[in-house]
N, C-alpha and C positions, 0 to 999 in steps of 0.2 A: 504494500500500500504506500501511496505516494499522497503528502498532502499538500497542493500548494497556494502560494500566499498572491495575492495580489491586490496590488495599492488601488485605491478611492479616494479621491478628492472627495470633502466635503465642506462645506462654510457653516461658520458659527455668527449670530448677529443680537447685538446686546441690545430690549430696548428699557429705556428707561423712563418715570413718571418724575418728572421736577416741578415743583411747586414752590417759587420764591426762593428760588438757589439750591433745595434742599431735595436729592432723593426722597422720593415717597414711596418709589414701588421700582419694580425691576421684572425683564421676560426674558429668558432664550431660546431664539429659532436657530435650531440647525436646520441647514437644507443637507440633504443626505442620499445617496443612490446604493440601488442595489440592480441585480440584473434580470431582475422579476418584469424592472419595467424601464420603459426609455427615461420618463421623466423621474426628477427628485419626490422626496415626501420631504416633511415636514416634522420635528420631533422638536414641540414645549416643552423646555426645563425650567424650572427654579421661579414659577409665579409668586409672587409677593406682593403684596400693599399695604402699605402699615393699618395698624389695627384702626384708628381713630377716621380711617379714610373709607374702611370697606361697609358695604350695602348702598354706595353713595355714586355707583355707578363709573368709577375708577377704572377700578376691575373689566367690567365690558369694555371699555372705550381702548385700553391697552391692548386687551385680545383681539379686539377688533384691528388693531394697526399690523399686530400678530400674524393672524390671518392674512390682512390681505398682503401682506408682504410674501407669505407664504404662498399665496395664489399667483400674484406677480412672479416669484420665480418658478413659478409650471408646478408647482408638488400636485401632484395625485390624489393626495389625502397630509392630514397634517395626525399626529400624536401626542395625546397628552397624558402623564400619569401624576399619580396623586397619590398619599400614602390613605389608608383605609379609615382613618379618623377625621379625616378632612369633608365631613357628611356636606358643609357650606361652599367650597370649594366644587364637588361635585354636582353639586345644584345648578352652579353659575353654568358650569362647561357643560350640563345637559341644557338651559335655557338657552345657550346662544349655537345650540345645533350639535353637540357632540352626544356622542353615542356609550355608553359602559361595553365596551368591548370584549374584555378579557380581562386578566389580570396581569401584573407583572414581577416578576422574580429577580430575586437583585443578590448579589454576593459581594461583601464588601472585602477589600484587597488590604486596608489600613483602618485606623480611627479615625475616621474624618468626618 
């Protein structure tokens, strides 16, 4: 058996919510390929808004810039995960059209 490796370009794109100089919130889209399909997906990491700011419409307005950035670069489908506590969280990203898909399983390599 032979197993081999080969390179993937993919892009990482930070966004962030500023409010009077100050971070309030943060998003990351990776665009990402596989060979399933011509075009990229889309995989959401690390949504955040501070607490004082959520239910206040933040939150959508971020995902929203998310998304369509995400559409702008051709993805397919975009991905998002969330840890299983996050019941408010999974609210938002089923009102603004996302799906509970699966689950996801994670192995952590360090303490981080």
């Amino acid at each position: 058996m032979k197993i081999k490796k080969k390179v993937i370009e993919g892009k990482g794109l930070r966004f962030s919510v500023v409010i009077d100089g100050k971070e309030m919130g943060r998003a990351f889209l990776y665009i990402l390929y596989n060979d399933l399909h011509e075009e990229p997906f889309g995989f959401l990491e690390d949504v955040y808004i501070e607490e004082n700011l959520r239910g206040q419409g933040v939150g959508t307005q971020l995902l929203d810039k998310v998304m369509n950035e995400a559409k702008k670069k051709g993805c397919y489908k975009i991905i998002a995960t969330s840890r299983h506590s996050r019941e408010r969280v999974h609210k938002l990203y089923e009102r603004i059209g996302f799906k509970n898909y699966g689950i996801e399983f994670r192995l952590h390599f360090h303490n981080s």
